[in-house]
Structures are given as C-alpha cells and as structure tokens.
C-alpha positions in Angstrom: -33.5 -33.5 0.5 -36.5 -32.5 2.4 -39.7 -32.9 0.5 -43.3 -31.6 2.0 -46.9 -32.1 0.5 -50.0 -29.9 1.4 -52.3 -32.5 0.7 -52.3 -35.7 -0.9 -56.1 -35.3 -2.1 -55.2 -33.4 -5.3 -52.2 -31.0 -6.5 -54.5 -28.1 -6.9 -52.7 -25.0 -8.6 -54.7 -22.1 -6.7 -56.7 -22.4 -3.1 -59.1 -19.9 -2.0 -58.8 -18.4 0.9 -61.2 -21.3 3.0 -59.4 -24.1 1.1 -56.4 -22.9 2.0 -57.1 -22.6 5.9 -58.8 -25.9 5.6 -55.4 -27.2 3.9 -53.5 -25.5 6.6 -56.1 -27.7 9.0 -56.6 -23.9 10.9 -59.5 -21.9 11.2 -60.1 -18.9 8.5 -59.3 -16.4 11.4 -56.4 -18.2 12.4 -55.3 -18.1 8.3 -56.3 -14.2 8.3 -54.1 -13.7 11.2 -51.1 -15.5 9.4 -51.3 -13.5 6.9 -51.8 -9.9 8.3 -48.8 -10.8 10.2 -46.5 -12.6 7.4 -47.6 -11.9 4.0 -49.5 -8.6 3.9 -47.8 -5.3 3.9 -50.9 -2.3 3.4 -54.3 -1.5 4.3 -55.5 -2.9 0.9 -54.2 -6.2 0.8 -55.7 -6.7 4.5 -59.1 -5.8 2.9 -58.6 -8.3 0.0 -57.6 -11.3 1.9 -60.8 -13.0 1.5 -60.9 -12.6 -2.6 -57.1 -13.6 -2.8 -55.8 -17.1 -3.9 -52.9 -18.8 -2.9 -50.3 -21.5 -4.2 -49.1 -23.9 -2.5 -46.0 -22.4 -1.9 -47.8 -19.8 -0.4 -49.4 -22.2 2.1 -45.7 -23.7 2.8 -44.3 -20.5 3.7 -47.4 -20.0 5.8 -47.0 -23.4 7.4 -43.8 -23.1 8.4 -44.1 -19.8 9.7 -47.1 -20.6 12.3 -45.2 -23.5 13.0 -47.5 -26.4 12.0 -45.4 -29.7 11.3 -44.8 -30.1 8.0 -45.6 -33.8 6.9 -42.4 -35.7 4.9 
C-alpha cells in the first residue's frame, strides 16, 4: 500500500490557490497551467482559479499528473 503526504507541516483541510502551488513546491503559473490543462473544463472556471480552494486530494491528482515525485 502506497501512502503519499503533501506536507508534513500541518493536515490543512482547504489550500488557496498560493498555498497550494507553494505545497506543490511550483510556481502559481506553473499551478494555473496544471489546472487549465487537467482540472478545468470552461471559460469560467479558468477565470476563478485564483478564488478557488483545493483539497489535498486535489493537489495529489495534480501532483501526479505534472509528474512531481510523490514523497512515501
């Protein structure tokens, strides 16, 4: 069984959009690319990509899909 952690600083339940890049250790553009290209599927969710959270899981999926090693 496989199990990854974000962070070991704290088990937070939502990130904003700059924690969650800083989590990701990526730049907020890089983040906003990830998820223009994964995660968001209109016009309007690309405009509110700055004012959305995230979970964790949501920074997992993210993770694994720009390829960044996941720490076990």
């Amino acid at each position: 069984m496989l199990i990854t952690t974000l962070s070991t600083r704290s088990a937070k339940s939502f990130y904003s959009e700059t924690e969650a890049a800083q989590a990701l250790g990526i730049s907020i553009d890089r983040f906003r690319d990830l998820v223009k290209t994964h995660i968001a599927q209109s016009d309007d969710e690309i405009n509110n990509i700055g004012s959305t959270t995230y979970q964790a899981s949501d920074l997992l999926v993210l993770k694994l899909l720009a390829k960044i090693p996941v720490h076990h």
